[in-house]
HTML snippet that shows the backbone in 3Dmol.js (N, CA, C, O; Angstrom):
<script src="https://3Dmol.org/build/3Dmol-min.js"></script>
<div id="view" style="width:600px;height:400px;position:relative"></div>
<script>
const pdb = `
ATOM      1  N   UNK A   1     -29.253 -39.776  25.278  1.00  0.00           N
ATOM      2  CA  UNK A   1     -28.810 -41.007  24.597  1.00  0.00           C
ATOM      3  C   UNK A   1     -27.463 -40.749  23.898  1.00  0.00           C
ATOM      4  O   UNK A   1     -27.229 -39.641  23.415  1.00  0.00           O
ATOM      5  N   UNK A   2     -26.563 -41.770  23.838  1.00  0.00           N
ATOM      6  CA  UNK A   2     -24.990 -41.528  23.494  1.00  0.00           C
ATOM      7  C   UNK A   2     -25.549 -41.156  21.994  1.00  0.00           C
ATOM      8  O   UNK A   2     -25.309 -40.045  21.521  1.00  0.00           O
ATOM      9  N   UNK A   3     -26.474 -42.357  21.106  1.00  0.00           N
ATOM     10  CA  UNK A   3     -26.749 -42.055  19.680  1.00  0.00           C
ATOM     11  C   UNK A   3     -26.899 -40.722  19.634  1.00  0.00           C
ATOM     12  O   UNK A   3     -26.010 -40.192  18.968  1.00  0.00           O
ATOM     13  N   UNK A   4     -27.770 -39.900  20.136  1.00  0.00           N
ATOM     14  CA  UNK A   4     -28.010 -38.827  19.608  1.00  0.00           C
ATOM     15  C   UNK A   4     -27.051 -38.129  19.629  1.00  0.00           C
ATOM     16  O   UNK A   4     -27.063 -37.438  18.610  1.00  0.00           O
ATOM     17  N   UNK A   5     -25.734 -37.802  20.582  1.00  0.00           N
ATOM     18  CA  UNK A   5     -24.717 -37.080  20.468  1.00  0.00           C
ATOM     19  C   UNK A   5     -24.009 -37.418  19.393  1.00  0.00           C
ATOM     20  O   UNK A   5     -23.559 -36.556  18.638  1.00  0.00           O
ATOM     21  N   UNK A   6     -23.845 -38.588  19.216  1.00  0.00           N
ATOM     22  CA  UNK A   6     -22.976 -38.895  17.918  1.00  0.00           C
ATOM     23  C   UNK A   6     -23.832 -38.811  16.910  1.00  0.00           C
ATOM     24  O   UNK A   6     -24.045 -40.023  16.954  1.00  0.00           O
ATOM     25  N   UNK A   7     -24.357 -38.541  16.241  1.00  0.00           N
ATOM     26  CA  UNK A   7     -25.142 -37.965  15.323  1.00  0.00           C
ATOM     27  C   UNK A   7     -25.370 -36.769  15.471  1.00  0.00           C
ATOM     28  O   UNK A   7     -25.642 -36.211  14.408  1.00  0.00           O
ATOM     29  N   UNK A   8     -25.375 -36.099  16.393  1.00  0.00           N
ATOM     30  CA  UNK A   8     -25.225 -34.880  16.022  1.00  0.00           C
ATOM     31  C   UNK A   8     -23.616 -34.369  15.834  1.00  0.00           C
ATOM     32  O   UNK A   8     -23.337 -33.366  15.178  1.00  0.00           O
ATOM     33  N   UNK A   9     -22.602 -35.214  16.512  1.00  0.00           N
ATOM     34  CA  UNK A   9     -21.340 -34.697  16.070  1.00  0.00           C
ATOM     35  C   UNK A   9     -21.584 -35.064  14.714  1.00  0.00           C
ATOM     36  O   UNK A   9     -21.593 -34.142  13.898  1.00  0.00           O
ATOM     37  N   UNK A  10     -21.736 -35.957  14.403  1.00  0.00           N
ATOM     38  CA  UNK A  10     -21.396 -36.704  12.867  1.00  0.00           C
ATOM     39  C   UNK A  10     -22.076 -35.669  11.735  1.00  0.00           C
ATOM     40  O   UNK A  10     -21.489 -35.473  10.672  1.00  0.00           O
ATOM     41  N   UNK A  11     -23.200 -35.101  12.001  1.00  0.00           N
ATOM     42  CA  UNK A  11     -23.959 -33.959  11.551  1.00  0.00           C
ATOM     43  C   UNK A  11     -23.113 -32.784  11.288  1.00  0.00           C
ATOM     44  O   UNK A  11     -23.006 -32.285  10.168  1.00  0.00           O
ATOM     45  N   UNK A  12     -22.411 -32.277  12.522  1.00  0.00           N
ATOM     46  CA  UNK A  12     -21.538 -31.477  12.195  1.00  0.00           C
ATOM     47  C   UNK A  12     -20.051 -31.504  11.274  1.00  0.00           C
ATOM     48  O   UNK A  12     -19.383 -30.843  10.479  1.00  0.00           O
ATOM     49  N   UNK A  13     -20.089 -32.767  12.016  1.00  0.00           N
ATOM     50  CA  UNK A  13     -18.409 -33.015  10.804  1.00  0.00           C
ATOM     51  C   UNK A  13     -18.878 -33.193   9.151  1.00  0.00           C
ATOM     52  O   UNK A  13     -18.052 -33.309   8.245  1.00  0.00           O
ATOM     53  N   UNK A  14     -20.458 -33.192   8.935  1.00  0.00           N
ATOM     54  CA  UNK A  14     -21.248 -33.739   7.678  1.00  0.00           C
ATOM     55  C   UNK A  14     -20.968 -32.348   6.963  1.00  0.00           C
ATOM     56  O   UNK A  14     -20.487 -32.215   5.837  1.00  0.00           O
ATOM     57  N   UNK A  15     -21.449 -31.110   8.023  1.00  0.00           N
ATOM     58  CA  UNK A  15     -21.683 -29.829   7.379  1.00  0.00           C
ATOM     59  C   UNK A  15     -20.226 -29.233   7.064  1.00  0.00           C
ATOM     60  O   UNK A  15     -19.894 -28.481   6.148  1.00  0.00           O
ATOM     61  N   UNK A  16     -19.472 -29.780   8.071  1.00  0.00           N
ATOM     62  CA  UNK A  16     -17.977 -28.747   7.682  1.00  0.00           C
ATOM     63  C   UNK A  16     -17.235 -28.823   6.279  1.00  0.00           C
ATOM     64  O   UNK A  16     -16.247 -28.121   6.064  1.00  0.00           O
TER      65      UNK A  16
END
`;
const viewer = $3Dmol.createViewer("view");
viewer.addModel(pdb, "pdb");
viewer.setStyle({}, {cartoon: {color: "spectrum"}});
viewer.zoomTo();
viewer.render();
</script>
């Protein structure tokens, strides 16, 4: 699912 990739990018740009 596209959502889940973007949430997980968004996850990462959350942690940096």
């Amino acid at each position: 699912m596209v959502t889940t990739k973007m949430a997980k990018q968004t996850g990462e740009v959350l942690i940096k």
